[in-house]
C-alpha positions in Angstrom: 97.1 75.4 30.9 95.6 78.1 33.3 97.1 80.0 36.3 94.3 80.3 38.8 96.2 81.8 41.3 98.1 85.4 40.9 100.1 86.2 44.3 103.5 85.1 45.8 101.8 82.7 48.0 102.7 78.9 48.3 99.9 77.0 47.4 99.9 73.4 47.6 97.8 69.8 47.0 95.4 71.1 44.5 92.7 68.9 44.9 89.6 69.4 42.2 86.1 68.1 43.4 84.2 66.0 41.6 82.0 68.4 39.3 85.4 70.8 38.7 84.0 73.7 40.0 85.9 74.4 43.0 89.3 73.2 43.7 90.6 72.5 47.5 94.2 73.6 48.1 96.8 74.6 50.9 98.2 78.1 51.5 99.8 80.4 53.4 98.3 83.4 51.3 97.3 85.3 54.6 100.5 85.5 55.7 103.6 84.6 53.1 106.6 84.6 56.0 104.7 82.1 57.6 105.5 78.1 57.2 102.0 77.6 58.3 99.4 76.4 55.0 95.6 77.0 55.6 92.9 75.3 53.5 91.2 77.1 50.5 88.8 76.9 48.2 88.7 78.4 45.0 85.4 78.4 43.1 85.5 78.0 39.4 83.0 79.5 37.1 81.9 77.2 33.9 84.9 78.4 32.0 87.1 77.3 34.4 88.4 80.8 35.3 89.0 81.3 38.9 86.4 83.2 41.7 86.0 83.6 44.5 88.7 82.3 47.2 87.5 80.7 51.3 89.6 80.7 54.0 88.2 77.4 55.2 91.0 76.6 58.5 92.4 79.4 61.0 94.9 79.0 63.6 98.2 77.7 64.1 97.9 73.9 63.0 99.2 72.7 59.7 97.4 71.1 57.0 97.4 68.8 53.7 96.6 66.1 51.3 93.7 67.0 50.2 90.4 65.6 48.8 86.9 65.7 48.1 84.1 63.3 49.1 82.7 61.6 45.7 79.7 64.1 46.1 81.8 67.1 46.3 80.3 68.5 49.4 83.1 67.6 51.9 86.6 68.3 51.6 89.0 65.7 53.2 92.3 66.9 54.4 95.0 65.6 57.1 95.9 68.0 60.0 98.1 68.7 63.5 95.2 70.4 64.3 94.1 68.1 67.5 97.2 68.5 69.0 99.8 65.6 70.5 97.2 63.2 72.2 99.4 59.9 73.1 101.9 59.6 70.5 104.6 62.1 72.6 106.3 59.2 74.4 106.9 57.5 70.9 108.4 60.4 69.1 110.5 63.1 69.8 107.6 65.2 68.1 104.3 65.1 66.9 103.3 64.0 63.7 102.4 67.1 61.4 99.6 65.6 59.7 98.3 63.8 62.7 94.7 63.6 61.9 91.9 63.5 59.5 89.2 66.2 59.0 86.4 67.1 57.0 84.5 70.0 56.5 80.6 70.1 55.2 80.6 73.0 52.6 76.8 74.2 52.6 77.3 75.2 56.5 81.0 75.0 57.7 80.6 72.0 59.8 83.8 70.5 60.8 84.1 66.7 61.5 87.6 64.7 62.9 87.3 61.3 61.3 90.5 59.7 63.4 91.7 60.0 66.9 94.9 58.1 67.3 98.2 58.1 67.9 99.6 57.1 64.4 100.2 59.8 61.5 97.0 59.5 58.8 98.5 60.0 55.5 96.5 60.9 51.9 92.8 60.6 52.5 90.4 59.0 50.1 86.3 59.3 50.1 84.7 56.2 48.1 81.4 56.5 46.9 78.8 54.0 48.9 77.7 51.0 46.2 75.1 52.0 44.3 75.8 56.0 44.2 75.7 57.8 41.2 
């Protein structure tokens, strides 16, 4: 067993990706009074010793339940960070993790994958049939 992480932050849903070099995780580390988590990612070198650390979400949303496309080059996470769209008359508040989100590592593209008025729960990224 191996702390990777050395500060008084609270960091949650470790997620590894697929070739264990990098795990995805949430955190408030910027800011440890806050009840708002972020999304990280903390790059492992071939020992498994941790490296360096991205701040990969900023703003007020929350985020979680993480995951990593079967390639490793997207992480897959739920967020509130599209706001209440049409789910307000159904509940006396929005769902937290409202949404699902991916971002492209290699050049910070963000992608929403839903856009409706239920709560999207754990994500999961298959591989396509015949992917290696």
């Amino acid at each position: 067993m191996r702390r990777l992480t050395g500060d008084h932050a609270i960091s949650l849903f470790p997620s590894f990706s697929p070739a264990s070099n990098q795990i995805a995780f949430v955190s408030n580390r910027d800011n440890l009074k806050s009840n708002i988590f972020d999304v990280y990612l903390l790059d492992l070198d071939a020992n498994g010793a941790p490296g360096k650390v991205r701040r990969i979400t900023h703003g007020e949303d929350q985020h979680g339940h993480l995951q990593y496309s079967y390639d490793g080059k997207w992480p897959i996470f739920a967020s509130e960070r599209g706001g209440i769209t049409d789910e307000q008359p159904l509940a006396p508040a929005h769902q937290m993790y409202g949404e699902l989100y991916a971002y492209r590592i290699k050049d910070g593209t963000m992608v929403r994958l839903t856009d409706n008025k239920w709560e999207e729960g754990v994500p999961s990224w298959e591989a396509p049939l015949g992917a290696k």
